[in-house]
C-alpha positions as CSV (number, residue, x, y, z in Angstrom):
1,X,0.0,0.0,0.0
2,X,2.6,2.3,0.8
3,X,4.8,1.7,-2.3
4,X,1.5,3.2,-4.4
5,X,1.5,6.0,-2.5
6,X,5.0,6.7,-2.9
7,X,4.3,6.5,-6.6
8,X,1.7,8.6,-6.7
9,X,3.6,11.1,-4.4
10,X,6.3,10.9,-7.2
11,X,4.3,11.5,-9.8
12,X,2.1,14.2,-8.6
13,X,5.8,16.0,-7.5
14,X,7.2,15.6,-10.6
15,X,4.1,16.7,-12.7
16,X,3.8,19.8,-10.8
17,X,7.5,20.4,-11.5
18,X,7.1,20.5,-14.7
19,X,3.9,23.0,-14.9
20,X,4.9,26.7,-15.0
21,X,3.7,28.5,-12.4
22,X,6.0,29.0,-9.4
23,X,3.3,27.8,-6.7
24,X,3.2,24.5,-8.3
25,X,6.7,24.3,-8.4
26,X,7.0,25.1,-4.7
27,X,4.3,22.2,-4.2
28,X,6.0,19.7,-7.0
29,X,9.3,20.0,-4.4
30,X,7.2,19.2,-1.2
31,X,5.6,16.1,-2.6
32,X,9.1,15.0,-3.8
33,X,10.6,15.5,-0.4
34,X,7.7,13.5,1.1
35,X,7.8,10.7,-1.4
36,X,11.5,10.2,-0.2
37,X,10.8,10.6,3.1
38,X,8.3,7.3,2.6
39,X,10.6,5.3,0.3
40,X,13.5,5.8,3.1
41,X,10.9,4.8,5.7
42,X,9.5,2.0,4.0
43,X,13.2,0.6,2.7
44,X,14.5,0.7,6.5
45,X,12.5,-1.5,7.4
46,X,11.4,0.2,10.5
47,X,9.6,-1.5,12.9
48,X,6.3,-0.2,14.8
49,X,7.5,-2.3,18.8
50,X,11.3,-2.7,18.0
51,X,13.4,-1.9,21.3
52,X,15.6,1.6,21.1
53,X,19.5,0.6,20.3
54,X,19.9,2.5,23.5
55,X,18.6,0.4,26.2
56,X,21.0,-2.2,28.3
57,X,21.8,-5.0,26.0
58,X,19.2,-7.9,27.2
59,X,20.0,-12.0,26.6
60,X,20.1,-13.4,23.3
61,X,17.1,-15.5,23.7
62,X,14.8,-12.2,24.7
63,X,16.5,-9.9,22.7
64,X,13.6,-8.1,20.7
65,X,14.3,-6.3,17.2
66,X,16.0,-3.1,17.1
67,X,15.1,-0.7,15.1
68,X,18.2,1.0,13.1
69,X,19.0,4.5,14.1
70,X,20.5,5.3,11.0
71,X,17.1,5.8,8.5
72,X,15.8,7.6,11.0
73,X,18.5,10.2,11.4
74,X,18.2,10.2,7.4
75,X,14.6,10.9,7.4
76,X,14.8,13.8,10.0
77,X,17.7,15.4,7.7
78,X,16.2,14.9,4.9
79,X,12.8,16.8,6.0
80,X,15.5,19.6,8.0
81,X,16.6,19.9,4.4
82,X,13.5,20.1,2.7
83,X,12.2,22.4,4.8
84,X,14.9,25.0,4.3
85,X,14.4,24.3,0.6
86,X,11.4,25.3,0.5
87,X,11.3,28.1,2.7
88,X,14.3,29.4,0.2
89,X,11.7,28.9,-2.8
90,X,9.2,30.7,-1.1
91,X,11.4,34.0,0.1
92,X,12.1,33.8,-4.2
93,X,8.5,33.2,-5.1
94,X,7.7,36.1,-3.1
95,X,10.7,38.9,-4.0
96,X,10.1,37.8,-7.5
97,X,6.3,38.9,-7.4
98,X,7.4,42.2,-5.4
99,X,9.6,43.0,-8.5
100,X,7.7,41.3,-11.7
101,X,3.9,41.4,-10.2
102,X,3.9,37.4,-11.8
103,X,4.4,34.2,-10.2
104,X,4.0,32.5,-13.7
105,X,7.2,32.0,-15.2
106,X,6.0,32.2,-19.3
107,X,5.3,36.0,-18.2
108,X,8.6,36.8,-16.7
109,X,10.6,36.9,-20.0
């Protein structure tokens, strides 16, 4: 279930990357971020009642799954990252319509 929304996250991103107003653009870049958010998520492996990698090391025979700290500390850069991203795209966005009066970008040549 989650691999089709990935997909459709995907495509929606990259079919409002490719339309020309800068909104959509904006919005083509958060889907995108999301949908790799998921697929890192969903490739980890992650598991809901796995035991922090933190906790005092238990027997062998009890030991529950851990759950990897590494896709998580991907996941939380990766939305750190997109969110600056976007806030950059949306400091242009608006600057460019202070200067121009468009957000479409067929009108700004």
């Amino acid at each position: 279930m989650l691999s089709i929304v990935i997909g459709v996250l995907y495509a929606v991103g990259i079919f409002f990357l490719l339309r020309r107003s800068m909104v959509r653009i904006i919005l083509g870049v958060l889907f995108l971020g999301n949908a790799t958010n998921l697929l890192i998520f969903v490739t980890a492996g992650l598991k809901a009642n796995g035991q922090p990698s933190f906790l005092a090391k238990t027997a062998e025979a009890t030991k529950p799954a851990l759950s990897d700290s590494l896709p998580q500390a991907l996941i939380l850069t990766a939305i750190v990252i997109s969110f600056g991203v976007v806030a950059y795209l949306l400091t242009l966005l608006r600057k460019t319509h202070e200067v121009t009066g468009e957000s479409d970008l067929d009108r700004l040549k």
